[in-house]
RODO-2510 file (C-alpha; in nm, 4 decimals, decimal comma):
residues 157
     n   res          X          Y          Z
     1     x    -5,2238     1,6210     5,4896
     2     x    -5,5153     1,4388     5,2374
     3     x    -5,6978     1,6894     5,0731
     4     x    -6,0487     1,6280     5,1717
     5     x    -6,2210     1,7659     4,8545
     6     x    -6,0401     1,5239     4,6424
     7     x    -6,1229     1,2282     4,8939
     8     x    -6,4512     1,2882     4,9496
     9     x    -6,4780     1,3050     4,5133
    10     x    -6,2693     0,9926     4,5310
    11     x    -6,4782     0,7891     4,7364
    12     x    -6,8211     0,8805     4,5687
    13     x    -6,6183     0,7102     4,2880
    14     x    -6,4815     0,4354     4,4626
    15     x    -6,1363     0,4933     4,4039
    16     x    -6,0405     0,6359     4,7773
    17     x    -5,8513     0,3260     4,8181
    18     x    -5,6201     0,4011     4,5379
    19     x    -5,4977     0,7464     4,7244
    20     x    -5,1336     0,7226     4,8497
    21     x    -4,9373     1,0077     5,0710
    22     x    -4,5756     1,0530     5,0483
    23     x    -4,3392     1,1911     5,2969
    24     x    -4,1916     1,3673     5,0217
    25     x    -4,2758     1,5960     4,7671
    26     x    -4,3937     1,4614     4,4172
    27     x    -4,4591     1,8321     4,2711
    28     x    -4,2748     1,7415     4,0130
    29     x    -4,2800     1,4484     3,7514
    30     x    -3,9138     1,3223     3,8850
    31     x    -4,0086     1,3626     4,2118
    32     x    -4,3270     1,1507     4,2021
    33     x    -4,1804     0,8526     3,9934
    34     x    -3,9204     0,8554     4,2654
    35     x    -4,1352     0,8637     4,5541
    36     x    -4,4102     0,6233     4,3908
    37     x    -4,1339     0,3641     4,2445
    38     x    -4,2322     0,4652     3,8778
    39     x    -4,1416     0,5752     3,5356
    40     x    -4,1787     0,9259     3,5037
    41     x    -4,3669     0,8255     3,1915
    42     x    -4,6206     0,6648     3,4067
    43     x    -4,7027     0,9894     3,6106
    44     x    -5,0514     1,1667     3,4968
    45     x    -4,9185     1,5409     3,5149
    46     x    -5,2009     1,7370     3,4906
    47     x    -5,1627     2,0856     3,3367
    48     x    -5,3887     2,3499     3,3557
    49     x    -5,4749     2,6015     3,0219
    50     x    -5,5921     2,9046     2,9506
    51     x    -5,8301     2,8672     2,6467
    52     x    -6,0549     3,1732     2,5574
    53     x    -6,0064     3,3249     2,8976
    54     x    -6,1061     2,9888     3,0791
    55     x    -5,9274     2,7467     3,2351
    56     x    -5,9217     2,3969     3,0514
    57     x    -5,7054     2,0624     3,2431
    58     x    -5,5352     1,8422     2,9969
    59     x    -5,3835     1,5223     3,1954
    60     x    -5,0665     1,3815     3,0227
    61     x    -4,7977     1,0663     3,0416
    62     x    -4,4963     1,2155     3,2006
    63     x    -4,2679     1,1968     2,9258
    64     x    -4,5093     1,3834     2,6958
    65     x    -4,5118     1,7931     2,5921
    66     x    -4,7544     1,9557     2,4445
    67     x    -4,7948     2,0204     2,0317
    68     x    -4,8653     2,3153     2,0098
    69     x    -4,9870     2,2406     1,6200
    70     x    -5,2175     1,9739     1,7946
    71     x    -5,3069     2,1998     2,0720
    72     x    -5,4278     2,4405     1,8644
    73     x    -5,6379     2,1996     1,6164
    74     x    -5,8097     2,0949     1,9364
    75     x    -5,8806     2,4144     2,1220
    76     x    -5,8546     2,6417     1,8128
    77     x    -5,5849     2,8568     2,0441
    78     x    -5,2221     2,8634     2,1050
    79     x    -5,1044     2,6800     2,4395
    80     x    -5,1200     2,9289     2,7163
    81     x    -5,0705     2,7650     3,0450
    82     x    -5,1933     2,9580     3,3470
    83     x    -4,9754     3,1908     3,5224
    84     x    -4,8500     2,9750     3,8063
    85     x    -4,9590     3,2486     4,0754
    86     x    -5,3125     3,1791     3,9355
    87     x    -5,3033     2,8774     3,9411
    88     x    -5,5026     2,8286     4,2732
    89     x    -5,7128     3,1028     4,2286
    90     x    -5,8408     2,9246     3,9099
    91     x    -5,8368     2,5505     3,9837
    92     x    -5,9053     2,5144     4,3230
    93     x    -5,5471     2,3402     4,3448
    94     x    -5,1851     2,4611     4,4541
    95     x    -4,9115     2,4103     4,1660
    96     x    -4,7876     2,0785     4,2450
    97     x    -5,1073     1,9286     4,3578
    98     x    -5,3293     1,9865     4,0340
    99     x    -5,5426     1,6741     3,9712
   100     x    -5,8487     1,6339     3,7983
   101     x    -6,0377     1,4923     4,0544
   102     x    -6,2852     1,8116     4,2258
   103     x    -6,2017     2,0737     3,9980
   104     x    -6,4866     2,3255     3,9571
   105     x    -6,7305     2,2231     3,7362
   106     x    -6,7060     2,4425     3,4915
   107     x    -6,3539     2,3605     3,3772
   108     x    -6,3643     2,0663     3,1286
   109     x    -6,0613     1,7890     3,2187
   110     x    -5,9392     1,5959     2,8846
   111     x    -5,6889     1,2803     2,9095
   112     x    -5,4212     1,2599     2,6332
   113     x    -5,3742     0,9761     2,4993
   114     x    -5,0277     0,9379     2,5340
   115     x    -5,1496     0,7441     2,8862
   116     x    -5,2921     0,4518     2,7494
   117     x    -5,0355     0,2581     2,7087
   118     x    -5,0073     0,1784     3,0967
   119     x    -5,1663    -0,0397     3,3245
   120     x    -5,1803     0,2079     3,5851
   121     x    -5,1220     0,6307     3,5905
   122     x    -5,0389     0,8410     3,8821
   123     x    -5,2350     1,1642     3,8876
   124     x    -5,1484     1,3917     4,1759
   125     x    -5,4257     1,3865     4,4846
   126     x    -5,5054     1,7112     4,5542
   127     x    -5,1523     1,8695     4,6969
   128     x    -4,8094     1,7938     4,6580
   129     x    -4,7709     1,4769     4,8869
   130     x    -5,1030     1,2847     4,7499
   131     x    -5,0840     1,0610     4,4443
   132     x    -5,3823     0,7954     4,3143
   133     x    -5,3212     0,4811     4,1880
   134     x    -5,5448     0,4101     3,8478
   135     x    -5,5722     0,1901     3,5272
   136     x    -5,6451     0,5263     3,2379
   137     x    -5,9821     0,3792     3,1786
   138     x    -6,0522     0,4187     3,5433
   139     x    -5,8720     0,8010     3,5572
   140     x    -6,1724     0,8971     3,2801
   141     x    -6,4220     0,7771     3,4752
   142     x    -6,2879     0,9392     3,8020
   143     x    -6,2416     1,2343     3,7017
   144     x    -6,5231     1,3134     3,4838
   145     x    -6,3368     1,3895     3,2046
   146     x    -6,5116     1,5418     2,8517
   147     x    -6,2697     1,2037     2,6636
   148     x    -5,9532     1,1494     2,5136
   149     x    -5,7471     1,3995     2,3004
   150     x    -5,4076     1,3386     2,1118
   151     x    -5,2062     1,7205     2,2104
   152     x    -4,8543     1,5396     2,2892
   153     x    -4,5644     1,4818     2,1776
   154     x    -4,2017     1,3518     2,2940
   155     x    -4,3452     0,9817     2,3958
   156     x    -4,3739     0,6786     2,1934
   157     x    -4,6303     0,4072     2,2037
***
């Protein structure tokens, strides 16, 4: 059921160890604080953009939305998330299972900062059953991502 993309990325990192799988589904935040024994705050949701016709991953705390205000002084563009039957197509990942861990290349992955004030985060691992197990300043270096952005809203420090 482990998605071998995102292990195989995972243990070039050395983080493979961190990679749980569930019985049940954590596609959604609820469903992963329940199944990981969590906040939902402390899940990483990872959304997926659309920003001038490209996709762009922003990981979040689970408690957070997007501003769209802040959004757009970032990426100089309204949020548009991707249609969720593109999802896939475009990120290599089912909805559910998004993580920022293998994504192509070419799509840059920022981290809000609405994460850092955890000891650990729970990112999805590649499909809905997989979750990893990371301190934030480990989740930047796993997943490559370009830094830190502030886009949220709806959590407190």
């Amino acid at each position: 059921m482990m998605n071998e993309k995102v292990y195989e990325w995972l243990k070039d990192k050395g983080y493979a160890d961190r990679i749980t799988e569930h019985k049940e589904t954590i596609d959604t935040v609820e469903h992963a604080a329940q199944q990981i024994g969590c906040s939902e705050a402390e899940i990483a949701k990872t959304l997926s953009f659309i920003v001038n016709d490209k996709p762009v991953v922003v990981v979040m705390a689970g408690d957070g939305r997007v501003n769209s205000s802040k959004f757009k002084a970032l990426f100089h563009t309204k949020p548009s998330m991707i249609p969720r039957d593109r999802v896939e197509e475009m990120t290599g990942f089912v909805p559910g299972g998004v993580c920022p861990f293998g994504v192509p290349s070419d799509i840059p992955i920022w981290l809000d900062v609405s994460m850092k004030r955890f000891e650990y985060v729970h990112p999805a691992g590649g499909n809905e059953f997989t979750s990893v197990k990371l301190t934030p300043e480990e989740l930047e270096k796993a997943s490559n991502a370009i830094g830190w952005c502030d886009v949220c809203k709806g959590w407190e420090e």
